[in-house]
Backbone of each chain as ProteinMPNN parsed JSONL, in Angstrom:
{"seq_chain_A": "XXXXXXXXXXXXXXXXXXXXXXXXXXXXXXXXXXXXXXXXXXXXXXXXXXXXXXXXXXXXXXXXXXXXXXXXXXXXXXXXXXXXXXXXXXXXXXXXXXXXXXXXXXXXXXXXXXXXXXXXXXXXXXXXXXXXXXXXXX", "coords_chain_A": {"N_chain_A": [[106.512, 64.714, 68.895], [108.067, 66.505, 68.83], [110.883, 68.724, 67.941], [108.577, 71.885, 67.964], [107.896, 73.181, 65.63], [105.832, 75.121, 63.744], [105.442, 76.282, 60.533], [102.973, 78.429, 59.667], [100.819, 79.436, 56.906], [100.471, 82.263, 54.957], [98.06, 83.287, 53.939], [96.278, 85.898, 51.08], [92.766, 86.968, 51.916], [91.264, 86.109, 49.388], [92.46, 84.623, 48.396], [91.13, 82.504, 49.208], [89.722, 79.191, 49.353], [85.835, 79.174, 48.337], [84.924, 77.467, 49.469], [85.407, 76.524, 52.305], [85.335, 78.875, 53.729], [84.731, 80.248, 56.943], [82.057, 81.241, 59.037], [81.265, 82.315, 62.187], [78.94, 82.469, 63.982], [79.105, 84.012, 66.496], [81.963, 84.437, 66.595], [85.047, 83.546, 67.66], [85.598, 81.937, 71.344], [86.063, 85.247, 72.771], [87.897, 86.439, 71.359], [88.129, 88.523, 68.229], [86.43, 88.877, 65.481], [84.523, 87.453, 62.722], [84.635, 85.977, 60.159], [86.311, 83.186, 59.253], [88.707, 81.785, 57.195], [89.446, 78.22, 56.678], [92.499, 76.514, 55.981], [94.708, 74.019, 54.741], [97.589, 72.889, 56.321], [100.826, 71.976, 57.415], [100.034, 69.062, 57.751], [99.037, 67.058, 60.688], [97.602, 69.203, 61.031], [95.492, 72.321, 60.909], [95.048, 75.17, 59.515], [93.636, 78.4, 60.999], [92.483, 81.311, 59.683], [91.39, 84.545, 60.426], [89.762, 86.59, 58.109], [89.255, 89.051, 58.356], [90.81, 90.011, 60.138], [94.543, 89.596, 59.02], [96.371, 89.268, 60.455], [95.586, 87.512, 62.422], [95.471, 84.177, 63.036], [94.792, 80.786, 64.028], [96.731, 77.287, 64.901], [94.672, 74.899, 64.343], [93.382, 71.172, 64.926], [92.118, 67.952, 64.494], [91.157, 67.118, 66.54], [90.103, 64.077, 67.124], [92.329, 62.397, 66.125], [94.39, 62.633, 68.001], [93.569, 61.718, 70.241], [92.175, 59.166, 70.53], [89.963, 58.76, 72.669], [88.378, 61.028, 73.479], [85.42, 63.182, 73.758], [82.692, 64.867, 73.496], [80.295, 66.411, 75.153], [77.622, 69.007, 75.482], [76.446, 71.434, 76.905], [72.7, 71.445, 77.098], [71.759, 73.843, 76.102], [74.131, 75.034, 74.405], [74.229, 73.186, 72.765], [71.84, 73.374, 71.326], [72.28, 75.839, 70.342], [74.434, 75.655, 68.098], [74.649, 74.867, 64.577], [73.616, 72.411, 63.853], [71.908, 70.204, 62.97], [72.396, 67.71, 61.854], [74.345, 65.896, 63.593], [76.276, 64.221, 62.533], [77.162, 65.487, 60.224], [79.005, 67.191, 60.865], [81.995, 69.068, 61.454], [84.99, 68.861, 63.552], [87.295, 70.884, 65.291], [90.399, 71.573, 66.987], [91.828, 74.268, 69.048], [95.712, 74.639, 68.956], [98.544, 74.545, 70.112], [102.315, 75.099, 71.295], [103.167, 74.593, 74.244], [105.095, 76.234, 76.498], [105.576, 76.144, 78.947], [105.495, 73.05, 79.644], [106.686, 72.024, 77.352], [105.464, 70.804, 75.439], [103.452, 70.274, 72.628], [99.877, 71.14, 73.375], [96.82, 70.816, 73.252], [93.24, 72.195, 73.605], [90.928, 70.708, 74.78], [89.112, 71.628, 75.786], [87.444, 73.71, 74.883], [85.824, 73.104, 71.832], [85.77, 73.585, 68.538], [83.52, 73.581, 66.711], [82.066, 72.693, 63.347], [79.556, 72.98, 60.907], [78.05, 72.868, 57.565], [79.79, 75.36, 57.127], [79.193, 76.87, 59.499], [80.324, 77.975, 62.117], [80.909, 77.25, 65.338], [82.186, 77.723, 68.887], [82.011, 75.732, 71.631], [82.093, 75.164, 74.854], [83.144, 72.423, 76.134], [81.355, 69.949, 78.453], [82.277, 67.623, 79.526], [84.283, 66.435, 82.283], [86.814, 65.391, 82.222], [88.008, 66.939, 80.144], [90.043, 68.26, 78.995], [91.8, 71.873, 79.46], [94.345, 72.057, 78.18], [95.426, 69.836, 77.072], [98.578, 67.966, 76.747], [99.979, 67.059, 73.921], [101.941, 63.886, 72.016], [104.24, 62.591, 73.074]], "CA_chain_A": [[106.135, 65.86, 68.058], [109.108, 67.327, 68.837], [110.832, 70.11, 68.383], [107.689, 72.144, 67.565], [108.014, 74.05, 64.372], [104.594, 75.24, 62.475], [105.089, 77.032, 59.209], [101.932, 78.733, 59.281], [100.597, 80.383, 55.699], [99.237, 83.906, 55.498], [96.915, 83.721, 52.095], [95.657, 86.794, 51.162], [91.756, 86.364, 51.737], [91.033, 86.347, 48.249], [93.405, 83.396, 48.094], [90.608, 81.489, 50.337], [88.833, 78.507, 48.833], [85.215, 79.645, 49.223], [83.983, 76.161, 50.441], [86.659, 76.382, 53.062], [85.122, 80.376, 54.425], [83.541, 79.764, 58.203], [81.107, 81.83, 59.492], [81.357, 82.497, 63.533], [77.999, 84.286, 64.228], [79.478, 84.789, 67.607], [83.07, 84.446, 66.546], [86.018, 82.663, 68.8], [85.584, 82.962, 72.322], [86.76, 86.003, 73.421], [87.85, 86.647, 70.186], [87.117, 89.44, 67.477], [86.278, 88.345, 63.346], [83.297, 86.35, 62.271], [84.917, 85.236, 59.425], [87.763, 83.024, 58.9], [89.29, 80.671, 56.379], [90.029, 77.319, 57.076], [93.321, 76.197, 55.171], [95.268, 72.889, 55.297], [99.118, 73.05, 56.43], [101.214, 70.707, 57.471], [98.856, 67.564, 58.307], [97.758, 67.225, 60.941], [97.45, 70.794, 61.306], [95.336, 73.279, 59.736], [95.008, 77.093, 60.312], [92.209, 79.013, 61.1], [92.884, 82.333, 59.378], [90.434, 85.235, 60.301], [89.239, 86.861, 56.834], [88.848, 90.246, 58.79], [92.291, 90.226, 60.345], [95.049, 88.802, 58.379], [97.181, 88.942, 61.338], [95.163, 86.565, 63.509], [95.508, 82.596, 62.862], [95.03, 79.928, 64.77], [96.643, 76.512, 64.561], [94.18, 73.677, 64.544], [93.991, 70.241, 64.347], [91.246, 66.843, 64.497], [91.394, 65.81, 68.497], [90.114, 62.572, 67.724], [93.291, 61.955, 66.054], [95.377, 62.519, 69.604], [92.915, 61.35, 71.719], [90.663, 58.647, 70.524], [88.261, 58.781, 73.463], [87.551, 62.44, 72.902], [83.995, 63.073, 73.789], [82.381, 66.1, 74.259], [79.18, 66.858, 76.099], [77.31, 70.245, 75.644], [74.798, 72.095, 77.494], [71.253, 72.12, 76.113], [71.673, 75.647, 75.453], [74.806, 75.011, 73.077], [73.421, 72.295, 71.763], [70.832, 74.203, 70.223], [72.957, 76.893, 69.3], [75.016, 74.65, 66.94], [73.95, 74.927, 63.303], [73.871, 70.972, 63.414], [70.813, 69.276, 62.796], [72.722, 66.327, 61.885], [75.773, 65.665, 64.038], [77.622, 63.342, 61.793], [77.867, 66.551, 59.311], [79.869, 68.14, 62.017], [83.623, 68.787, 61.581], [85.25, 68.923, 64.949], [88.505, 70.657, 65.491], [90.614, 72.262, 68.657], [92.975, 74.728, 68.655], [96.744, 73.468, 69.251], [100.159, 75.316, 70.564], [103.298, 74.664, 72.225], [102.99, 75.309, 75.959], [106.718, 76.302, 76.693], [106.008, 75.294, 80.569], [105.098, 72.163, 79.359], [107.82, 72.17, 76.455], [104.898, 69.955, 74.719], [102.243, 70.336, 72.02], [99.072, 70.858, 74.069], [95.073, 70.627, 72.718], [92.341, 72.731, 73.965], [89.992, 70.003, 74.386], [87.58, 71.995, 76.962], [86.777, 74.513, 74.143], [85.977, 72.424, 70.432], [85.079, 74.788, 67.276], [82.288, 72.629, 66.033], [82.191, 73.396, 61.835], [78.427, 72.353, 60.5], [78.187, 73.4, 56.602], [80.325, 76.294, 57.167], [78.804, 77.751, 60.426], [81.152, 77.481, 63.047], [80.834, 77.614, 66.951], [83.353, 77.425, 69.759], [81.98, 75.454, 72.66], [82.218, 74.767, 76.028], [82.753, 70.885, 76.65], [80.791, 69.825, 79.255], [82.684, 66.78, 79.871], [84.266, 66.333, 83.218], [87.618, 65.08, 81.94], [88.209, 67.559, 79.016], [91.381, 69.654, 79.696], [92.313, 73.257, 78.549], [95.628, 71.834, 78.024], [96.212, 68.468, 77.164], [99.735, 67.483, 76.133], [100.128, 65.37, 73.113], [103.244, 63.951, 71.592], [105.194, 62.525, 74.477]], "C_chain_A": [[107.089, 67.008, 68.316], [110.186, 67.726, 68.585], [109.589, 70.538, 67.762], [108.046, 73.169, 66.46], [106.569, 74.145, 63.386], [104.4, 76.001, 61.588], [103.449, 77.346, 59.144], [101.262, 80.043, 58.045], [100.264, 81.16, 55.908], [98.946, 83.764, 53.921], [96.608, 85.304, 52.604], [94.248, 85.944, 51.277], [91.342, 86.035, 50.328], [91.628, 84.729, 47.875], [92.191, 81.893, 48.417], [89.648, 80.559, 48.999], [87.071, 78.881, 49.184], [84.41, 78.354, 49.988], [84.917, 76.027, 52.089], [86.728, 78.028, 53.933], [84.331, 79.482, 55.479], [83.114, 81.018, 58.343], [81.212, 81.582, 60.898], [80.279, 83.389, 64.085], [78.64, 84.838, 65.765], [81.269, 84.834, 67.288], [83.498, 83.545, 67.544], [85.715, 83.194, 70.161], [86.447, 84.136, 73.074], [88.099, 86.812, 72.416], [87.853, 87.574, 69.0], [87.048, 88.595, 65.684], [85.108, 87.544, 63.72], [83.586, 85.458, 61.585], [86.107, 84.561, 59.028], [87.586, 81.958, 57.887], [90.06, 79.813, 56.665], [91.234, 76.342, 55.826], [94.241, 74.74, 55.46], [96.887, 73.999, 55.556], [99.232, 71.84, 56.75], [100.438, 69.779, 58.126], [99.663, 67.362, 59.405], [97.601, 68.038, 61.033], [96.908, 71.747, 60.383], [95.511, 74.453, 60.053], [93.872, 77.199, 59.959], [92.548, 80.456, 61.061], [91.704, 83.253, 59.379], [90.994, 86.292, 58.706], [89.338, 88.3, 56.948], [90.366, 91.051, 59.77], [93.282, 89.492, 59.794], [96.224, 88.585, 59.315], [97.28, 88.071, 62.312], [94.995, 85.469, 62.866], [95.847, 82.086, 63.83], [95.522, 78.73, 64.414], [95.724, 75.487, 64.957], [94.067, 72.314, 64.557], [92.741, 69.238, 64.815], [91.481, 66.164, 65.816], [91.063, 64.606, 67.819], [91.309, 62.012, 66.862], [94.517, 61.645, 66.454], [94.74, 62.214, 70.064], [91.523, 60.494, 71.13], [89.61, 58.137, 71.533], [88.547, 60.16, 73.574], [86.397, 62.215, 72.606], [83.645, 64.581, 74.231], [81.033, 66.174, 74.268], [78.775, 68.275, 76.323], [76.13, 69.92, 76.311], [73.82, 72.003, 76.642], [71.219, 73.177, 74.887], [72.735, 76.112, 74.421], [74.607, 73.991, 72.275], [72.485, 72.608, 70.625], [71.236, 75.196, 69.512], [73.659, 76.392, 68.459], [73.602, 74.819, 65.907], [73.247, 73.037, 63.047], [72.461, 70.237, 64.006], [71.188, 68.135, 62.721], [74.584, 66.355, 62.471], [77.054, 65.264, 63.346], [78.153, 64.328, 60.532], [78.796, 67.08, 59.823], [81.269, 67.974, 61.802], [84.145, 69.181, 63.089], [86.928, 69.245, 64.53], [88.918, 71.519, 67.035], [91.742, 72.865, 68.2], [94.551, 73.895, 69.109], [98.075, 74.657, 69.319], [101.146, 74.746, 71.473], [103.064, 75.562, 73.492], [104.73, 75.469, 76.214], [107.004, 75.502, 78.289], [106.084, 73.827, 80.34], [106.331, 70.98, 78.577], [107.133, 70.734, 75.703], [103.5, 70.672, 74.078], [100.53, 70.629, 73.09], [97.723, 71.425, 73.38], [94.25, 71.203, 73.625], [91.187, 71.713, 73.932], [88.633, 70.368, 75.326], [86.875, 72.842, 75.937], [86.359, 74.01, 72.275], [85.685, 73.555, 69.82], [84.496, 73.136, 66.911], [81.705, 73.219, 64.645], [80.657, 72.652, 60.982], [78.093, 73.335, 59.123], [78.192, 75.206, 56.663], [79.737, 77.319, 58.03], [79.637, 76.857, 61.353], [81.017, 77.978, 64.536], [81.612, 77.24, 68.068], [82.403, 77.133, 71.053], [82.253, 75.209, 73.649], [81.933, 72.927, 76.347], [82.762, 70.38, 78.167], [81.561, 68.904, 80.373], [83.882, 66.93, 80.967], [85.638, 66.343, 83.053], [88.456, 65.921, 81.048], [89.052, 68.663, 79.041], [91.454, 70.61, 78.45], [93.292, 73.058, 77.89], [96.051, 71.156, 77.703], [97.327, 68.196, 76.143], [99.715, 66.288, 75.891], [101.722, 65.229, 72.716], [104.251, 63.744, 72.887], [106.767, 62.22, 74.031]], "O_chain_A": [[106.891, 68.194, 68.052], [110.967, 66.931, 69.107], [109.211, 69.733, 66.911], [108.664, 74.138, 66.902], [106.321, 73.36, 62.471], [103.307, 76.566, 61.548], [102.713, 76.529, 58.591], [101.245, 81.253, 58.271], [99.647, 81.305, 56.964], [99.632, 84.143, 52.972], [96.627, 85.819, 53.722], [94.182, 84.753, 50.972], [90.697, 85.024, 50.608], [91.097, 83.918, 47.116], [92.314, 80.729, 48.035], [89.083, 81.063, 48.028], [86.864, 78.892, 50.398], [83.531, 78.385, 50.85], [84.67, 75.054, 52.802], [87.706, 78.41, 54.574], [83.622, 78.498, 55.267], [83.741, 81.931, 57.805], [81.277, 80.364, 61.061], [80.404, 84.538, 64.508], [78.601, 86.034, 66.057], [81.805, 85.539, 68.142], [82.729, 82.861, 68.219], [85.569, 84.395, 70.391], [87.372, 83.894, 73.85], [88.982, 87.568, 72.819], [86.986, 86.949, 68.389], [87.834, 87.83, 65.125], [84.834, 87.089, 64.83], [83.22, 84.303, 61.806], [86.976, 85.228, 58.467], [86.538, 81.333, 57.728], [91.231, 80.083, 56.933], [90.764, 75.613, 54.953], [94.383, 74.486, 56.656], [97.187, 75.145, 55.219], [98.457, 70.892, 56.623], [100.295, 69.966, 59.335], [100.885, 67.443, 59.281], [96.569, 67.765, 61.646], [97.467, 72.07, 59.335], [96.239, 74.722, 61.008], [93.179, 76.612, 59.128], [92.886, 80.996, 62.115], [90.875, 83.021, 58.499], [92.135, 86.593, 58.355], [89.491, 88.944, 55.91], [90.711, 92.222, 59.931], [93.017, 88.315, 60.037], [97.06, 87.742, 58.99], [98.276, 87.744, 62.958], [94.25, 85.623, 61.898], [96.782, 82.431, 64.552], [94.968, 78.463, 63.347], [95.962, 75.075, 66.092], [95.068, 71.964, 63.932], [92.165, 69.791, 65.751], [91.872, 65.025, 66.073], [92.012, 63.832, 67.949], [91.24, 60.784, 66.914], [95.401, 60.949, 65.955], [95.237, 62.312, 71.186], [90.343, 60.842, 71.176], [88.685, 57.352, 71.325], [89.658, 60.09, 74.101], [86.003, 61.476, 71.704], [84.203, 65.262, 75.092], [80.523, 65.958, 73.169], [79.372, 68.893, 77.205], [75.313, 69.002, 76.398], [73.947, 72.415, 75.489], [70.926, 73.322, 73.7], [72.597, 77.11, 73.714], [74.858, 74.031, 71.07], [72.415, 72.23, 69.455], [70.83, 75.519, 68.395], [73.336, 77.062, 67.478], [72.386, 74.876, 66.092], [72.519, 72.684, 62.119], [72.146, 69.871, 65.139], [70.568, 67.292, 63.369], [75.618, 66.71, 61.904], [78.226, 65.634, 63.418], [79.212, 64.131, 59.936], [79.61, 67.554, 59.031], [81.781, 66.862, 61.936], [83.409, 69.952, 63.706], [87.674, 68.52, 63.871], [88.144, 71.945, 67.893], [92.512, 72.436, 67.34], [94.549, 72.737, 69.525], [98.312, 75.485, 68.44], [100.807, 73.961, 72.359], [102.859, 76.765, 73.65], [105.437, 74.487, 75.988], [107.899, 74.773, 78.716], [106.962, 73.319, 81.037], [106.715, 69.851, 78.882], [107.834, 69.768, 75.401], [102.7, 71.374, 74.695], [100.344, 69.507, 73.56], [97.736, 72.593, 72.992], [94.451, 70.724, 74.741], [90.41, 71.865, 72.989], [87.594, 69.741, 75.53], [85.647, 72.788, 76.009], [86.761, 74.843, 71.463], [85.346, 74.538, 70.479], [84.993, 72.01, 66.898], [80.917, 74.162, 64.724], [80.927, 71.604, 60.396], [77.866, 74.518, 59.374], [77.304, 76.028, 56.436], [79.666, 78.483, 57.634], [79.71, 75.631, 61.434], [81.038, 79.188, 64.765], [81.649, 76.011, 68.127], [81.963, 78.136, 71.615], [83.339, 74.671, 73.433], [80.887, 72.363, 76.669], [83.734, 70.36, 78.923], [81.597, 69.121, 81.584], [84.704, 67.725, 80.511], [86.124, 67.29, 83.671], [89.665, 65.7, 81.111], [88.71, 69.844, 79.103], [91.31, 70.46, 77.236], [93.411, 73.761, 76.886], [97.278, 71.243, 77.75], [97.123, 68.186, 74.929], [99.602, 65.216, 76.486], [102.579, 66.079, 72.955], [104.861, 64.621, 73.499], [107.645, 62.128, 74.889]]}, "seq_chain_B": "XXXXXXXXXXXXXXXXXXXXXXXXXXXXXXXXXXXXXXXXXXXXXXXXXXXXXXXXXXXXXXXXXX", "coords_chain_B": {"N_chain_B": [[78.734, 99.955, 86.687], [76.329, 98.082, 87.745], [74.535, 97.608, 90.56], [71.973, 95.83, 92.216], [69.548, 94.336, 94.49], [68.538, 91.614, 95.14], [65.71, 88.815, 95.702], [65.067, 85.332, 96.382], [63.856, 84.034, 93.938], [63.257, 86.016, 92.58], [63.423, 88.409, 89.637], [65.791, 89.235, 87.041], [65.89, 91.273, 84.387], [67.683, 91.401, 81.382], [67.353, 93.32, 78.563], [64.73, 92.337, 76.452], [64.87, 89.62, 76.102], [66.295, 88.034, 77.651], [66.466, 86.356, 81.167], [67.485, 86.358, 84.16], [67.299, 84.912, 86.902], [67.019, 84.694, 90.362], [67.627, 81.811, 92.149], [68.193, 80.356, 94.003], [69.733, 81.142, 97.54], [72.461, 79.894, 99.684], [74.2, 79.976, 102.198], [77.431, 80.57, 101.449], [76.855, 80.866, 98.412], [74.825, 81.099, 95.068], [72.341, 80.464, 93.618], [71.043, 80.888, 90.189], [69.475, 81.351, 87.037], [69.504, 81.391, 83.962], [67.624, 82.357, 81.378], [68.194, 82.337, 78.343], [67.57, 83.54, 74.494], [68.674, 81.127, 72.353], [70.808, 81.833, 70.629], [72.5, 83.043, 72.197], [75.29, 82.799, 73.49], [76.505, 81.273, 76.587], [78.146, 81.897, 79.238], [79.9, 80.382, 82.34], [82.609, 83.235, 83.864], [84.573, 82.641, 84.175], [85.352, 79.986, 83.044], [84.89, 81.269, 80.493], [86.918, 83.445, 80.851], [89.628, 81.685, 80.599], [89.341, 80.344, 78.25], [89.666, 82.103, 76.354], [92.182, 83.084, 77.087], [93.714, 80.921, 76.329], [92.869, 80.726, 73.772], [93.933, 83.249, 72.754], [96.622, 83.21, 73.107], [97.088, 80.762, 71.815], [96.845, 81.837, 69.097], [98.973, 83.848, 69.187], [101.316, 81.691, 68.931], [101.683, 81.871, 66.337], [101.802, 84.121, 65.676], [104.341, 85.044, 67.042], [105.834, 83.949, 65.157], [106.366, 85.164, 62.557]], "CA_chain_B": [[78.373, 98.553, 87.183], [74.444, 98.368, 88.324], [74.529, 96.796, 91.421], [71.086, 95.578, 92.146], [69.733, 93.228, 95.506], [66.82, 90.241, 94.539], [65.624, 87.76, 96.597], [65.069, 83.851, 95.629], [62.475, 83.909, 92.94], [62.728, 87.588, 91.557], [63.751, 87.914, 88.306], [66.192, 90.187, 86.544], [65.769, 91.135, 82.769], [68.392, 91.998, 79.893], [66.779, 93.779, 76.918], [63.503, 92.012, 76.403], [64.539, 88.879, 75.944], [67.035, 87.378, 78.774], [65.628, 86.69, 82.328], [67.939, 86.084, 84.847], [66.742, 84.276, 88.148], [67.6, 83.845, 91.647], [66.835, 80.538, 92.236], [68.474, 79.674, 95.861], [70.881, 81.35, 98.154], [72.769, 79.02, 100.387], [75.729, 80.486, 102.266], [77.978, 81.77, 99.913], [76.761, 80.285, 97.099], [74.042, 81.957, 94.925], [72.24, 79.487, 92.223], [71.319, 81.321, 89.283], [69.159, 80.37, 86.188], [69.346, 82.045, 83.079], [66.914, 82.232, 80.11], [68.646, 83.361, 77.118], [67.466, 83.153, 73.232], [69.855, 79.989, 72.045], [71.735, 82.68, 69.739], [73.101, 83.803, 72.911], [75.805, 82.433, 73.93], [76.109, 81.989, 78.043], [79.937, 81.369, 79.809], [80.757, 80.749, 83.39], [83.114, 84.003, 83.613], [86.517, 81.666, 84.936], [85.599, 79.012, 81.902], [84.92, 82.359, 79.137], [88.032, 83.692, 80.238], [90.274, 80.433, 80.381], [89.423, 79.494, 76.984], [89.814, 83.361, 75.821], [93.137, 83.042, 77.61], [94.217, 79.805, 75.811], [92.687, 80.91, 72.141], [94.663, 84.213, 72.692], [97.439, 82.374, 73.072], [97.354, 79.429, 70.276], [96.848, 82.738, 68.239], [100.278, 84.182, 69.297], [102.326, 81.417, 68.905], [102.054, 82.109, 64.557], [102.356, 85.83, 65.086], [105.444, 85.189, 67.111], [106.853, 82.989, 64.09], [106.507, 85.868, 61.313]], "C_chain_B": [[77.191, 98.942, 88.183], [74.912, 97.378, 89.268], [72.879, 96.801, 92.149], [70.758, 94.545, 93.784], [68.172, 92.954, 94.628], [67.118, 89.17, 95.686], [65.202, 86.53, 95.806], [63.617, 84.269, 94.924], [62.132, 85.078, 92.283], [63.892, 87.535, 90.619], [64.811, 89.641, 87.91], [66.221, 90.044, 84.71], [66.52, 91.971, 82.023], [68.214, 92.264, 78.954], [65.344, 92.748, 77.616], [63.505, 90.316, 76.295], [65.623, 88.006, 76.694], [66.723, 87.707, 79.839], [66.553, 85.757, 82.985], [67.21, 85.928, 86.617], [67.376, 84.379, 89.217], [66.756, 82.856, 92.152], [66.963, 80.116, 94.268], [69.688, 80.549, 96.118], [70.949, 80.181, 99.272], [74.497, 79.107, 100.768], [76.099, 81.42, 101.926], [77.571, 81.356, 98.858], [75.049, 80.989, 96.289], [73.818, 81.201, 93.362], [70.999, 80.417, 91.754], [70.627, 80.834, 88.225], [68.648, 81.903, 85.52], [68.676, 81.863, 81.796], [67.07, 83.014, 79.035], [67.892, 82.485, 75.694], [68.796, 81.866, 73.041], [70.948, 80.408, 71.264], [72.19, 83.372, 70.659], [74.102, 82.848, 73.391], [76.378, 82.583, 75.661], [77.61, 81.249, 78.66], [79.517, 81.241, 81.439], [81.512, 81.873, 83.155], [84.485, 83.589, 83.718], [86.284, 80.751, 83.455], [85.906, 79.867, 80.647], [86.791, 82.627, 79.258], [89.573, 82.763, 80.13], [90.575, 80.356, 79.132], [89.69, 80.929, 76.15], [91.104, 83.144, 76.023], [93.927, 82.314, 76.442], [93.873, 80.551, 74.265], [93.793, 82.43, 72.089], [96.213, 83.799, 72.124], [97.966, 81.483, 71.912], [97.449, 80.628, 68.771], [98.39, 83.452, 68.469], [100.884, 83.529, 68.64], [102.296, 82.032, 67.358], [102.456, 83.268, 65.087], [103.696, 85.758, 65.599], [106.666, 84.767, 65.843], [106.396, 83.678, 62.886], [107.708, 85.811, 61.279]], "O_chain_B": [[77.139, 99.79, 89.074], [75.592, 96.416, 88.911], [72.569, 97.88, 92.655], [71.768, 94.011, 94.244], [67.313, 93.553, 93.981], [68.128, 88.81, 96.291], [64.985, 86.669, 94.602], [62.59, 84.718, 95.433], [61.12, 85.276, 91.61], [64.943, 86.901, 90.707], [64.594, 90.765, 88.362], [66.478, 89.065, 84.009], [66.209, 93.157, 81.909], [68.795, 91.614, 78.084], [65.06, 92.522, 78.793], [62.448, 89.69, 76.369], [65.794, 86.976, 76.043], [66.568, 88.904, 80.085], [66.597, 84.576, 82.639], [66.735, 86.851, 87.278], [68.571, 84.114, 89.083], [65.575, 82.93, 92.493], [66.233, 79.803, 95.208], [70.542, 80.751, 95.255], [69.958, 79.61, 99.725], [75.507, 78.691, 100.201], [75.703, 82.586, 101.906], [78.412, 81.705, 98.031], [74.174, 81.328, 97.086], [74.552, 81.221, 92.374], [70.102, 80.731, 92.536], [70.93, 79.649, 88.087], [68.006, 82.873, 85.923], [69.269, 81.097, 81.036], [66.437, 84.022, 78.723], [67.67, 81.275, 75.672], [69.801, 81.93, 73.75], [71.934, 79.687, 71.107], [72.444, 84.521, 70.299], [73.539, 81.83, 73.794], [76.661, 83.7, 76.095], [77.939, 80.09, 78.405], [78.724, 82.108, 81.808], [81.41, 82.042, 81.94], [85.426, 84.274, 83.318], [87.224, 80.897, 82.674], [86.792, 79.561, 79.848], [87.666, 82.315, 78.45], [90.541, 83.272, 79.566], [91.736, 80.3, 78.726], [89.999, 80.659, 74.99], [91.583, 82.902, 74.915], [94.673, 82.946, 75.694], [94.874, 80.925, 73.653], [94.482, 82.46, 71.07], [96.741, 84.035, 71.037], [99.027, 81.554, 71.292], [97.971, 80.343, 67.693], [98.95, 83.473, 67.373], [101.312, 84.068, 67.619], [103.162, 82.901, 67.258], [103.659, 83.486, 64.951], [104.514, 86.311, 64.864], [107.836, 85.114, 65.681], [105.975, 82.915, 62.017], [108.324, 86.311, 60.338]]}, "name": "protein", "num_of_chains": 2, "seq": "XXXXXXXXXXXXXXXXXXXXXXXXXXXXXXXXXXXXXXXXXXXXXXXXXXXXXXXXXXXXXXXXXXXXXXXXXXXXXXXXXXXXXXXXXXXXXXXXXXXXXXXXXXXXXXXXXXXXXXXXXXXXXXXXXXXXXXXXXXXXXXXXXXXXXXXXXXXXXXXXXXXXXXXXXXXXXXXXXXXXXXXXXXXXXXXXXXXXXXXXXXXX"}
């Protein structure tokens, strides 16, 4: 996946599909916006464009398409906070950047955004194995 | 910053509706049990700011590439 190069769009919001607006009642962690717009780019990669800052985007992207055993394991207590009554509605993505120390792609797979008809929540994965960091693309 | 002392089994309360516990001291170690609404979201403070760290971050690299 290398060299890393990610053309990432800036829509105006207005531009935003509205099936394609998230909702963050708590926002990203650590974070500010509630609302962003989720846009494709270059596959696999989407952006996660806050609605409320047009300066802040994240790139994202479908872990289980780098890492098919990707599992994640919440607490009770985010378990319940998830909009998701039914799991299998659930879109699952992780953010994604070049680590320069690294000088590789690397996946946030300790923190998922979990996307359940357009309420979105950034968890904590429980799971034992589940790095801040993991470098894909060898 | 309220700095407060509790002993195992007394309770501390945030607004009306988060009740923070001391459950056990042992050592250094000081276990902890928190009863928040489920619309609260509850961090470790090393995992919150990790993943604050990292999303900060994945948010740069675009702004660097205007």
């Amino acid at each position: 996946v290398t060299p890393f190069t990610l053309e990432v769009p800036r829509f105006p919001p207005t531009d935003a599909a509205p099936q394609s607006i998230i909702e963050f009642p708590h926002g990203l962690i650590g974070i500010p916006g509630r609302r962003y717009a989720l846009h494709e780019s270059d596959a696999p990669f989407l952006v996660l464009q806050s609605i409320d800052d047009r300066t802040l985007s994240m790139p994202v992207t479908n872990p289980f398409r780098f890492v098919e055993t990707y599992a994640i394991e919440l607490s009770d207590h985010d378990g319940a906070r998830l909009c998701a009554r039914d799991p299998a509605r659930a879109s699952t993505y992780v953010t994604v950047r070049h680590d320069p120390e690294l000088g590789r792609l690397v996946l946030n797979l300790r923190a998922p955004i979990v996307i359940v008809s357009g309420c979105g929540h950034q968890v904590i994965n429980q799971a034992p194995d589940a790095s801040l960091r993991a470098p894909i693309g060898a | 910053l309220l700095i407060i002392t509790r002993r195992p089994g007394e309770k501390i309360m945030l607004g009306d509706d988060i009740v923070i516990e001391v459950i056990e001291v042992s050592g250094s170690s000081v276990r902890v049990g928190i009863a928040a609404p489920r619309s609260v979201p509850v961090y470790r403070e090393e995992i919150w700011r990790a993943v604050k760290d990292e999303n900060e971050a994945a948010a740069a690299v675009d702004r660097d590439q205007r």
